[in-house]
PASEBA-1860 file (N, C-alpha, C; in nm, 3 decimals):
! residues 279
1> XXXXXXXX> 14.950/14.673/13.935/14.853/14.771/13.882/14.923/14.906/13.864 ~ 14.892/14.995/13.736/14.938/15.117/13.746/14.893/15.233/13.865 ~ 14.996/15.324/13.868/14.970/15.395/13.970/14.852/15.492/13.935 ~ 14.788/15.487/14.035/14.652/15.578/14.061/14.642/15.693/13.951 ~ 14.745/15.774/14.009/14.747/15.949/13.942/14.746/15.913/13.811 ~ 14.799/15.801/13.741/14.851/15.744/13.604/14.730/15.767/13.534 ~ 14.619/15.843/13.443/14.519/15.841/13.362/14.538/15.792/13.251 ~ 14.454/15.684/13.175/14.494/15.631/12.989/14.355/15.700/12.970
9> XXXXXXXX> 14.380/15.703/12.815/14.214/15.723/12.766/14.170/15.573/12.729 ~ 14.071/15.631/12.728/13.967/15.485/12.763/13.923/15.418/12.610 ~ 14.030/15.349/12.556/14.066/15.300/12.416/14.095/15.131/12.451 ~ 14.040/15.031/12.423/14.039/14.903/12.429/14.168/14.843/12.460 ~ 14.305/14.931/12.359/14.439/14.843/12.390/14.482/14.880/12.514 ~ 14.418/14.939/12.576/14.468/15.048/12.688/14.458/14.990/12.848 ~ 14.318/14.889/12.814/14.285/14.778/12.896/14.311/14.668/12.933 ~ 14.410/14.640/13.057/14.433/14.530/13.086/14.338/14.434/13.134
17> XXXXXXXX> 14.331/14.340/13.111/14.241/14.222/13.175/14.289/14.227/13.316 ~ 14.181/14.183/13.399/14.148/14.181/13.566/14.155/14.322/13.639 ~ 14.203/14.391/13.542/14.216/14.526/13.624/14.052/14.606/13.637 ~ 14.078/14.687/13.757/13.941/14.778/13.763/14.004/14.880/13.718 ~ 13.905/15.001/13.692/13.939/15.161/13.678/13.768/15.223/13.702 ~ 13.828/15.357/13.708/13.712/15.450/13.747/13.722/15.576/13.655 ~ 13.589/15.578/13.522/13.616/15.666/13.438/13.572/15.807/13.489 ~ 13.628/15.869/13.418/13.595/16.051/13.417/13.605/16.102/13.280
25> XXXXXXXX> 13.531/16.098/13.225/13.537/16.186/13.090/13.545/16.043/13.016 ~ 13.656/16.072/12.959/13.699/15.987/12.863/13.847/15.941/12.865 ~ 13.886/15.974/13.035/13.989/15.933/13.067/13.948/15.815/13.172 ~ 14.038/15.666/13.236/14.028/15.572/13.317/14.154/15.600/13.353 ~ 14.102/15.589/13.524/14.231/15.578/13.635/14.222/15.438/13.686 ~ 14.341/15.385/13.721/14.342/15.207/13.726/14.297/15.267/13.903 ~ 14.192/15.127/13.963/14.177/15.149/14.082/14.125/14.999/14.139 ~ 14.143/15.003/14.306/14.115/14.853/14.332/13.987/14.806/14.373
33> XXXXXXXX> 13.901/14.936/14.393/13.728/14.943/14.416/13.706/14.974/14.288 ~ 13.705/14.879/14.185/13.698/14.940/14.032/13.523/14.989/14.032 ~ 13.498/15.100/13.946/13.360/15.147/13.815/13.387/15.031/13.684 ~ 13.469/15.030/13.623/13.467/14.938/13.543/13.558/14.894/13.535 ~ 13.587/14.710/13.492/13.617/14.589/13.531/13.659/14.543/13.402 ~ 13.741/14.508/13.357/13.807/14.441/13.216/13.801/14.284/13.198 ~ 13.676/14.250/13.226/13.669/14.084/13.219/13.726/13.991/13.142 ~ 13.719/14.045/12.987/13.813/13.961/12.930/13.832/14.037/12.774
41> XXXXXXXX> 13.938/13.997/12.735/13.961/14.041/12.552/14.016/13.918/12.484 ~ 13.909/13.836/12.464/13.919/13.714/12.387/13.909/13.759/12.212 ~ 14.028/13.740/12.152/14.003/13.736/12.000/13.966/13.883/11.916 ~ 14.048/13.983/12.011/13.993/14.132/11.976/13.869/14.215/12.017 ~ 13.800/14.120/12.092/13.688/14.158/12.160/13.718/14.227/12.309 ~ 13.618/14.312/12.339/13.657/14.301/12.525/13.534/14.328/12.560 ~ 13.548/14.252/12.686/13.411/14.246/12.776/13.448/14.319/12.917 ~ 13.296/14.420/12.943/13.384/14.517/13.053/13.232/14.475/13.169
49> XXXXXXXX> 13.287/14.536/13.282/13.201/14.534/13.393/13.170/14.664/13.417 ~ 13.039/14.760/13.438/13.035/14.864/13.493/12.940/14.815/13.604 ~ 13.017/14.937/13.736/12.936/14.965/13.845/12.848/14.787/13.883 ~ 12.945/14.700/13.869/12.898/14.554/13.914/12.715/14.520/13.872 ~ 12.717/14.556/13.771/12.543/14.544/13.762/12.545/14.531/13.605 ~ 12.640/14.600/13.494/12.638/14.605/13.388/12.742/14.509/13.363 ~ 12.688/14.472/13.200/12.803/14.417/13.113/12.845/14.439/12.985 ~ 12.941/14.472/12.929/12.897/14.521/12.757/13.002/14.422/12.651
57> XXXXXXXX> 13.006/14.380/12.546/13.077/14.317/12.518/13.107/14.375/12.357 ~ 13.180/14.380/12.318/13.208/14.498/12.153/13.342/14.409/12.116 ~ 13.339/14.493/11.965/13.446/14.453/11.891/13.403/14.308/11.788 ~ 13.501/14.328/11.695/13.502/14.213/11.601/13.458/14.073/11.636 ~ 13.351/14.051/11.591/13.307/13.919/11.623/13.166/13.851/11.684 ~ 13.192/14.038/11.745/13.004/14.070/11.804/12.894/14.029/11.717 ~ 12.800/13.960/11.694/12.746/13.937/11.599/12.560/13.998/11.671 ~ 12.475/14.004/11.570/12.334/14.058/11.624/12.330/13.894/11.690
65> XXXXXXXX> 12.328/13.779/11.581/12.284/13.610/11.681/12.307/13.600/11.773 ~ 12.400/13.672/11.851/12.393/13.654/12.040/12.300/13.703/12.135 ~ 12.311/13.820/12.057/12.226/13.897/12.150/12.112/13.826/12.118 ~ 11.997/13.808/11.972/11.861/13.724/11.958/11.903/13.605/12.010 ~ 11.998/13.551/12.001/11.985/13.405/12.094/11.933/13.416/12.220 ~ 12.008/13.536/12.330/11.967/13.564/12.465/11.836/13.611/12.499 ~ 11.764/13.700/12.419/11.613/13.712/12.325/11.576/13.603/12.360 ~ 11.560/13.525/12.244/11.489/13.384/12.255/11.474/13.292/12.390
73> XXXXXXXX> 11.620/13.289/12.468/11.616/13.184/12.544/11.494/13.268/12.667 ~ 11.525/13.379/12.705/11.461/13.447/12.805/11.285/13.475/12.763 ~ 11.251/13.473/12.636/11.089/13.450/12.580/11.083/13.333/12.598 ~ 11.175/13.199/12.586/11.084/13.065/12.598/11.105/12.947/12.703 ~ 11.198/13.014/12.756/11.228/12.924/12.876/11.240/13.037/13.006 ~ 11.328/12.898/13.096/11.383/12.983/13.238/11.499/12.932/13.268 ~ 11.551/12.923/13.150/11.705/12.911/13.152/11.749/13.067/13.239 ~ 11.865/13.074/13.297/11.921/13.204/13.355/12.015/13.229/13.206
81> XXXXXXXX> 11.960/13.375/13.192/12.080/13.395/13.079/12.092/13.552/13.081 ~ 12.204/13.674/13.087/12.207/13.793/13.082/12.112/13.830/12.991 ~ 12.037/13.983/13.037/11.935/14.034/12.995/12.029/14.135/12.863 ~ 11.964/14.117/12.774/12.016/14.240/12.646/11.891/14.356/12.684 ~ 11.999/14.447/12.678/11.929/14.598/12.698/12.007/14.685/12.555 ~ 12.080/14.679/12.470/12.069/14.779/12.380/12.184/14.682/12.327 ~ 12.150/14.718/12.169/12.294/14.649/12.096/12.247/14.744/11.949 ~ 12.433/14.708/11.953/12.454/14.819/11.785/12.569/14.754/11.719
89> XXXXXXXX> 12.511/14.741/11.576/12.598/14.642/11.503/12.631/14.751/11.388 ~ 12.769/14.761/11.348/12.780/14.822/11.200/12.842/14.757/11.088 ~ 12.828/14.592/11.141/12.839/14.480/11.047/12.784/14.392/11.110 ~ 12.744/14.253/11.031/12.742/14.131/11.056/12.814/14.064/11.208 ~ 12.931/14.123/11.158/13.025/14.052/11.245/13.149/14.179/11.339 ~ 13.038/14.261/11.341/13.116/14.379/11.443/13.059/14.478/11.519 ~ 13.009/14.485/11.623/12.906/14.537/11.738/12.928/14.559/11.858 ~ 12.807/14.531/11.937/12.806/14.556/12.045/12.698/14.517/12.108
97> XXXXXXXX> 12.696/14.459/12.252/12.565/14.435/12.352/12.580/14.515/12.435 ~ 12.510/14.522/12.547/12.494/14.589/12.666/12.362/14.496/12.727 ~ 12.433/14.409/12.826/12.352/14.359/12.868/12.362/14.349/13.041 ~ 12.261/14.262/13.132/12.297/14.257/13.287/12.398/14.183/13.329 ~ 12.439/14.174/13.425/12.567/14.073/13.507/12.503/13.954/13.539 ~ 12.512/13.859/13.546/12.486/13.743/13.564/12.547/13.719/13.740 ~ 12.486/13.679/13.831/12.530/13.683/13.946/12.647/13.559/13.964 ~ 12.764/13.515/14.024/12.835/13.414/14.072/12.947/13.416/13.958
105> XXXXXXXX> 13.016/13.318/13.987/13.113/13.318/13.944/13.155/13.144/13.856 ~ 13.244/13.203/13.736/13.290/13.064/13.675/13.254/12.961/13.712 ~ 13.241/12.879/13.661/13.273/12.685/13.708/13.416/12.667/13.685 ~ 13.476/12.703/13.584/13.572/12.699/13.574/13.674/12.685/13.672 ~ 13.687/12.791/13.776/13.778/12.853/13.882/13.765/12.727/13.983 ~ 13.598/12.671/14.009/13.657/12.594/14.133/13.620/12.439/14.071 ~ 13.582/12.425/13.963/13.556/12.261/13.911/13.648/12.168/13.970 ~ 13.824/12.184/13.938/13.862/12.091/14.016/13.889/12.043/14.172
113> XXXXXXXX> 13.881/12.145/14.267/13.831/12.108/14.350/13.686/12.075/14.404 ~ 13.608/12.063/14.333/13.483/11.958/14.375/13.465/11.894/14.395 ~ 13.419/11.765/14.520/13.404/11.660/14.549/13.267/11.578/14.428 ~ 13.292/11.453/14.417/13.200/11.376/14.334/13.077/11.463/14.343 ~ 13.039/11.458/14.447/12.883/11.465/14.446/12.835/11.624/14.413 ~ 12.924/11.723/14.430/12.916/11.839/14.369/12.902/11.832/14.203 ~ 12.997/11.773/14.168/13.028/11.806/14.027/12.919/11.681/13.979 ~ 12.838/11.537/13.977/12.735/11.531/13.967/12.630/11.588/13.980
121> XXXXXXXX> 12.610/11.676/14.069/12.480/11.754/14.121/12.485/11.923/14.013 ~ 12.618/11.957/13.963/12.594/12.026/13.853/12.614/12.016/13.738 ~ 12.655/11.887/13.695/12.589/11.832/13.566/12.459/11.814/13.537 ~ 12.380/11.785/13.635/12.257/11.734/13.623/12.216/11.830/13.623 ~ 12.238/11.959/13.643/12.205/12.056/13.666/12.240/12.105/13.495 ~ 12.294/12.100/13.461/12.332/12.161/13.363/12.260/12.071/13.184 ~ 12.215/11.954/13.257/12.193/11.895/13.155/12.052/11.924/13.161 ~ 11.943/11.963/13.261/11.803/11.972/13.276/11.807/12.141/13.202
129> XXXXXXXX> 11.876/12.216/13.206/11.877/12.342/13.150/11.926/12.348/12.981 ~ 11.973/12.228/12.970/12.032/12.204/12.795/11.899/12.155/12.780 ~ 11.823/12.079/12.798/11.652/12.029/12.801/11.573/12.152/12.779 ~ 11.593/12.231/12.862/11.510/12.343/12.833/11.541/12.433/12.634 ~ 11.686/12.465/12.686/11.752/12.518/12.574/11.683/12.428/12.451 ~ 11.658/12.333/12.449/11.636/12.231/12.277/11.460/12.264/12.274 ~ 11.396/12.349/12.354/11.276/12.329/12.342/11.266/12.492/12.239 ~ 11.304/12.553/12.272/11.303/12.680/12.199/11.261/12.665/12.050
137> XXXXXXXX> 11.161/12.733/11.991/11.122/12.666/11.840/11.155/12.752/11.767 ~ 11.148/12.650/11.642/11.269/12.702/11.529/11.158/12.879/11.465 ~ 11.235/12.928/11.423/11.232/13.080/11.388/11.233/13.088/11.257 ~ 11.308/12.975/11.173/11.313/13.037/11.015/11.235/12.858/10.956 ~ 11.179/12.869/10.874/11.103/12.756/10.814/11.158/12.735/10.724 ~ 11.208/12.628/10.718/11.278/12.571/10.546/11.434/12.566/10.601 ~ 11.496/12.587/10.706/11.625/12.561/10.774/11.640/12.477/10.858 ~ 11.730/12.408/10.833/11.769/12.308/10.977/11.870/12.375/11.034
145> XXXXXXXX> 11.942/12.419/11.016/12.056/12.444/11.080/12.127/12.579/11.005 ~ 12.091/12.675/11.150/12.176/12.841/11.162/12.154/12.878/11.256 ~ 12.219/13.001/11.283/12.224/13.061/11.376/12.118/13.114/11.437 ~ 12.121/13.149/11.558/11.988/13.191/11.600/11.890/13.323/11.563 ~ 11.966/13.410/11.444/11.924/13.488/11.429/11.905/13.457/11.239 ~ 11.902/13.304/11.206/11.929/13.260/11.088/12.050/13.309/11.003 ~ 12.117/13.346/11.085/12.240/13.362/10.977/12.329/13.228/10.960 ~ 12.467/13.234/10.870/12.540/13.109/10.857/12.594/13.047/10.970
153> XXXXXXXX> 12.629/12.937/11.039/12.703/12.906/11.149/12.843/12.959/11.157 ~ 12.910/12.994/11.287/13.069/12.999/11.276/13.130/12.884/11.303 ~ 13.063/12.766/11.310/13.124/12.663/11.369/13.230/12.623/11.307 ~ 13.326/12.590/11.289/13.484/12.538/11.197/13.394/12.422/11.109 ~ 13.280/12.341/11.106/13.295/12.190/11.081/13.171/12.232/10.970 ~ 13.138/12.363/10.975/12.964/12.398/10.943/13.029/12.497/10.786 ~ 13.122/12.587/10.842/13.162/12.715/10.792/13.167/12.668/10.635 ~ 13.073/12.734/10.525/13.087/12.704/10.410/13.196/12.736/10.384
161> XXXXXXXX> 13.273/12.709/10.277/13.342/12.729/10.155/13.326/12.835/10.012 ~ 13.183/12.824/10.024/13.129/12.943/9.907/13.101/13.068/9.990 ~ 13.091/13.149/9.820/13.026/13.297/9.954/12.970/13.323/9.803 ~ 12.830/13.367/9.842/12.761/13.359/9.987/12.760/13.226/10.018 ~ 12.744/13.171/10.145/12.733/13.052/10.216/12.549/12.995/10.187 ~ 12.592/12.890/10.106/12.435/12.787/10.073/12.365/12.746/10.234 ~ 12.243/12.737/10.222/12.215/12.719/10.342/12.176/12.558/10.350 ~ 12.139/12.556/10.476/12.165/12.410/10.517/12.034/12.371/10.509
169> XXXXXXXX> 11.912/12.317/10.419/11.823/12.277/10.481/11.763/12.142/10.485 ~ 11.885/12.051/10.553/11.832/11.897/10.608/11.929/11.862/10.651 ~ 11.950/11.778/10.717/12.025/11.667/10.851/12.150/11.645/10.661 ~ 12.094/11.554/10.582/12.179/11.526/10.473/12.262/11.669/10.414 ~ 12.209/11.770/10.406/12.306/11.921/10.321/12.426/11.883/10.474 ~ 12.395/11.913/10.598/12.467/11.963/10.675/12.609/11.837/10.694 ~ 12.525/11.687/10.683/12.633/11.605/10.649/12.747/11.653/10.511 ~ 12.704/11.620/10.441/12.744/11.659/10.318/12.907/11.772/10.341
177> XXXXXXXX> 12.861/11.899/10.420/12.906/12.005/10.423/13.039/11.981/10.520 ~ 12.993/11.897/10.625/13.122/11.842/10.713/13.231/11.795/10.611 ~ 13.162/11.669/10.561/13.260/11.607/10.465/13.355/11.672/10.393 ~ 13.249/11.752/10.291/13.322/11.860/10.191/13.445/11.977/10.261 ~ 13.440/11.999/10.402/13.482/12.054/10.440/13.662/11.944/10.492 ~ 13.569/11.857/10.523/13.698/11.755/10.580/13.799/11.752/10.428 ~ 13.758/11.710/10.317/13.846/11.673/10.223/13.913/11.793/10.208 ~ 13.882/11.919/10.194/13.926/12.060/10.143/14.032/12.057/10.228
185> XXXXXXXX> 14.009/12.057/10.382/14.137/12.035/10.453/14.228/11.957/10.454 ~ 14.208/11.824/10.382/14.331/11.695/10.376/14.287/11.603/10.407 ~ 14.164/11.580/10.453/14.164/11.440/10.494/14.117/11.367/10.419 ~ 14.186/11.225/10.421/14.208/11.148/10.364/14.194/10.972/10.458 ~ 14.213/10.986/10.553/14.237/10.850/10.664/14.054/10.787/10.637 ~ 13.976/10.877/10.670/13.868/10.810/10.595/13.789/10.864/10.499 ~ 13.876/10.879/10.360/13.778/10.948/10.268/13.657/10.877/10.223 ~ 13.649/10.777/10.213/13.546/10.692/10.183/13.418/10.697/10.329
193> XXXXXXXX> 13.474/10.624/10.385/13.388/10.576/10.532/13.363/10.728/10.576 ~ 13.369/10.826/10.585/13.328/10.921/10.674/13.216/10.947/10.646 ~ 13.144/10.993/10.545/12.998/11.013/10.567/12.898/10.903/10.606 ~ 12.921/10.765/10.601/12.865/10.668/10.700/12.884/10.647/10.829 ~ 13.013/10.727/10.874/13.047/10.776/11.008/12.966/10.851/11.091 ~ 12.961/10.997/11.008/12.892/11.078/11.084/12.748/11.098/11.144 ~ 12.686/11.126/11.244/12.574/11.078/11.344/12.472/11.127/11.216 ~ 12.343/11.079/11.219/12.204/11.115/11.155/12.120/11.208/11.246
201> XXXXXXXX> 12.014/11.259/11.244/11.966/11.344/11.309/11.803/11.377/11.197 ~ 11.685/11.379/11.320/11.627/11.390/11.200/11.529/11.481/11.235 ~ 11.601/11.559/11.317/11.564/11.710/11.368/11.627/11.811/11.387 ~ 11.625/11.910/11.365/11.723/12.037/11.440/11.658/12.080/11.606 ~ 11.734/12.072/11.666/11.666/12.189/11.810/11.798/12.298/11.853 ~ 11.752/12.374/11.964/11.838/12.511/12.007/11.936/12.431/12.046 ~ 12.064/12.510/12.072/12.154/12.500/12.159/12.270/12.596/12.179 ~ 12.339/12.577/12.286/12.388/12.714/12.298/12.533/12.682/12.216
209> XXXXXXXX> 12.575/12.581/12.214/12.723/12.524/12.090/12.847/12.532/12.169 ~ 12.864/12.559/12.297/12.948/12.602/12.373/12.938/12.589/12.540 ~ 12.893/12.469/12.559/12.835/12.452/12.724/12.981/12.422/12.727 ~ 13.028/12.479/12.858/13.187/12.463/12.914/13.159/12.546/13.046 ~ 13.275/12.505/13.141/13.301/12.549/13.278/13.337/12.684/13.269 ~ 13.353/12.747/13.166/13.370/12.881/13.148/13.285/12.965/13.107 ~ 13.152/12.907/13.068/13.022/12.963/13.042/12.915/12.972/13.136 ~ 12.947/12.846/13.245/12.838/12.836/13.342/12.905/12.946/13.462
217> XXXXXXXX> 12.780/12.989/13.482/12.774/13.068/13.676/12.722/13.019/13.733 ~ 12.824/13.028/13.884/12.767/12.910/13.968/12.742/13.008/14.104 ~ 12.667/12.921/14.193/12.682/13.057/14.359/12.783/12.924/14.457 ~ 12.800/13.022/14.578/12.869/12.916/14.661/12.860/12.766/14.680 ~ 12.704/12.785/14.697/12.608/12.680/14.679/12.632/12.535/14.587 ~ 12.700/12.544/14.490/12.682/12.578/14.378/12.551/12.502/14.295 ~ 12.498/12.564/14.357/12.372/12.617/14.207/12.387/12.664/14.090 ~ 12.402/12.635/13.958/12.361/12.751/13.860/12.333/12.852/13.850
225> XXXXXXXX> 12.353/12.975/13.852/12.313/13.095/13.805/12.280/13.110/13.676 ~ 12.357/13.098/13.592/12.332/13.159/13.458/12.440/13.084/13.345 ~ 12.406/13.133/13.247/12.500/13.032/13.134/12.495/13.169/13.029 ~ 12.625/13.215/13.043/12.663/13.312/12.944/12.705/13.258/12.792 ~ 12.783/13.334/12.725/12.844/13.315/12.585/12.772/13.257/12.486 ~ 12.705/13.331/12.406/12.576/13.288/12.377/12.633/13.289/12.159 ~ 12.747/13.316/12.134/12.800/13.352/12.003/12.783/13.242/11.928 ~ 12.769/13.133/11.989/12.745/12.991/11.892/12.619/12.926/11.860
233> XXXXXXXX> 12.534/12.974/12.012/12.397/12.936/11.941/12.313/12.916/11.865 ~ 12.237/12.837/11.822/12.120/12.820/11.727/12.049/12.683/11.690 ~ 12.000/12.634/11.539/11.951/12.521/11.568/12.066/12.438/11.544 ~ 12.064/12.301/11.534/12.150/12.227/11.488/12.088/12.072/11.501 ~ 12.219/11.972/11.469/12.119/11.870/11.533/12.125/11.802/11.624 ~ 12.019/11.711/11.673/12.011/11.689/11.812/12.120/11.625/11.879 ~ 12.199/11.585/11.812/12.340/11.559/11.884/12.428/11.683/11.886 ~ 12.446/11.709/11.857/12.544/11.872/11.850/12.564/11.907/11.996
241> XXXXXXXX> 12.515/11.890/12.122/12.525/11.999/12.231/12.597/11.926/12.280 ~ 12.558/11.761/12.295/12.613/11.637/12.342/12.758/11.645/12.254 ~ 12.743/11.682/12.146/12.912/11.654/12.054/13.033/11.755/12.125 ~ 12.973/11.855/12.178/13.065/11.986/12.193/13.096/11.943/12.270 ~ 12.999/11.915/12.407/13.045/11.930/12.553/13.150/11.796/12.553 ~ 13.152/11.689/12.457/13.276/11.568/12.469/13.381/11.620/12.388 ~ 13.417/11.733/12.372/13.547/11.772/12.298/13.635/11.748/12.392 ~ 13.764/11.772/12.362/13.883/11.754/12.461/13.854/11.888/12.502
249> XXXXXXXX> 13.925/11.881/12.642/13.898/12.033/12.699/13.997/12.052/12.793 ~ 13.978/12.149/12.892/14.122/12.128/12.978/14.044/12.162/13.092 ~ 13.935/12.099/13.119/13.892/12.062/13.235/13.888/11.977/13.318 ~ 13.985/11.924/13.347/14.012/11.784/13.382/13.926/11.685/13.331 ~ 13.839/11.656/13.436/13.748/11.548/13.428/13.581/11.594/13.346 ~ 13.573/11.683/13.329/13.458/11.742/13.319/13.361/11.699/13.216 ~ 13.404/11.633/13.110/13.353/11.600/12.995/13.297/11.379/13.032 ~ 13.404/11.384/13.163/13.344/11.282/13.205/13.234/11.262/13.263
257> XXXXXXXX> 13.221/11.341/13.359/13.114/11.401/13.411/13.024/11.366/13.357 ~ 13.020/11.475/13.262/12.912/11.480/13.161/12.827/11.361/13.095 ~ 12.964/11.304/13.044/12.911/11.186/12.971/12.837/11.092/13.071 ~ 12.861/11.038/13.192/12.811/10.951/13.299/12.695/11.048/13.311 ~ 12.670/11.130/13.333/12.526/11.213/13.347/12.411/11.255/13.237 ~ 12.450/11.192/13.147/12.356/11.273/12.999/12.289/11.130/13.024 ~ 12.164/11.227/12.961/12.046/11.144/12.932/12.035/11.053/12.842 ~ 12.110/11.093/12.683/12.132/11.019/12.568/12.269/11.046/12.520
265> XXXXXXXX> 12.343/10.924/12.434/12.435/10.922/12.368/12.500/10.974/12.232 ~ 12.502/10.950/12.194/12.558/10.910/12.053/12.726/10.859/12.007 ~ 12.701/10.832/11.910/12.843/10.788/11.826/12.880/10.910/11.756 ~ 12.965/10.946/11.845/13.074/11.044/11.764/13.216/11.005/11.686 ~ 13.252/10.924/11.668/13.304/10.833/11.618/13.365/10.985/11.442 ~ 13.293/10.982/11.367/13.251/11.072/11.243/13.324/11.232/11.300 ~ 13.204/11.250/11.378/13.248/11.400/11.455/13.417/11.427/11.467 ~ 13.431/11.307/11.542/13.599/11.328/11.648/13.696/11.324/11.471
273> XXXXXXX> 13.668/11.238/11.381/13.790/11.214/11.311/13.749/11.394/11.223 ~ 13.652/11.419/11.224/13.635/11.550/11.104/13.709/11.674/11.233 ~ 13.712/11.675/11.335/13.759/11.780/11.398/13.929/11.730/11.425 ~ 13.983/11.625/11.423/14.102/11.624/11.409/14.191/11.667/11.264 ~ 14.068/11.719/11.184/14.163/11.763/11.064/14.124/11.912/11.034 ~ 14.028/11.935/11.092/13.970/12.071/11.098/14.016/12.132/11.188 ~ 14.071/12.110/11.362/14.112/12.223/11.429/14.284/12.190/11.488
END
């Protein structure tokens, strides 16, 4: 850590991740009882901690759909999800939240040491709160599938090609759009067979697009706390939450987990070959 007396001004590149500091003005002194906390700067973004009670998250990428996603989930369920208290956008895709701390810490940090019956007991846990999440009702009429604040998806498999981006409205546009997207990139291994591949769906519901050990808060206990990262959310279809959480991941076992614990299946079969040419 830099030395104490050492003052930066309080400018984003200036911020190291894990470090605390304690502002004055518009200067930060690095300190080990931090005021504010540099949680993370994923992708030009940074997420800070103040005074252990706040959270704010800014920069490129911020979109208004997170924050109304966290909106929504907290009007229609009792999912745990950080409270939004003020947000300011001066694009689409460049802002800011200010929202509460979510109490506990990662799944991430202690997943692999968990014995069986832990890491069953918070899947199940995690899958009765994805239950809740799909109940949330749809917001824009005549859409199947966007964001939670109806804008376009960021998903890699969703992301139009045109601009402006056509919207999606049926289980068939959103097939369609995978495909079109798969060939643009190269693929070819099943140009034919892939759209008989890919899953049917003959509903949209919520979801957050991003359930991972790095989104959930857990307490010692581990109980659930809360389920942050809310940038992917919206409707989609009813396989989608189930598709994400079986991506490869680098959670060890975790996606196994999962799968032995979900309520319903599907054939991703379609899914897996369109994301091996897409990411």
């Amino acid at each position: 850590m830099t030395d104490i007396s050492e003052g930066v001004p309080f400018r984003t590149q200036n911020l190291q991740e894990g470090n605390g500091y304690i502002k004055r003005g518009q200067t930060l002194f690095p300190c080990p009882s931090s005021v504010v906390t540099v949680l993370g700067k994923p992708m030009g973004r940074i997420i800070l901690e103040y005074d252990f009670s706040l959270v704010t998250k800014s920069g490129h990428g911020v979109r208004p759909a997170e924050a109304e996603a966290m909106r929504l989930i907290s009007r229609y369920t009792t999912v745990p999800v950080p409270k939004v208290y003020h947000t300011n956008f001066s694009s689409e895709y460049d802002g800011f939240i200010e929202m509460s701390l979510v109490q506990g810490f990662p799944l991430e940090g202690t997943w692999d040491t968990m014995d069986e019956k832990r890491k069953e007991s918070i899947c199940r846990q995690t899958w009765d709160l994805i239950s809740e999440i799909r109940s949330v009702p749809s917001q824009h009429e005549g859409i199947f599938q966007c964001a939670a604040d109806g804008s376009p998806s960021k998903d890699p498999l969703l992301e139009d090609l045109q601009s402006p981006p056509r919207p999606l409205t049926s289980d068939s546009d959103l097939r369609a759009r995978i495909y079109e997207r798969y060939l643009h990139c190269g693929g070819s291994r099943y140009e034919h067979e892939l759209p008989n591949m890919l899953p049917k769906s003959d509903h949209a519901v919520f979801a957050h697009g991003d359930i991972a050990p790095r989104n959930i808060m857990i307490d010692e206990n581990g109980n659930i706390t809360g389920i942050i990262d809310w940038e992917y959310a919206g409707w989609y279809p009813d396989y989608w939450e189930y598709a994400q959480i079986m991506r490869p991941a680098f959670w060890g076992d975790w996606s196994i987990w999962m799968e032995r614990t979900a309520p319903e299946r599907w054939n991703l079969s379609g899914i897996n070959a369109s994301r091996k040419v897409l990411f």
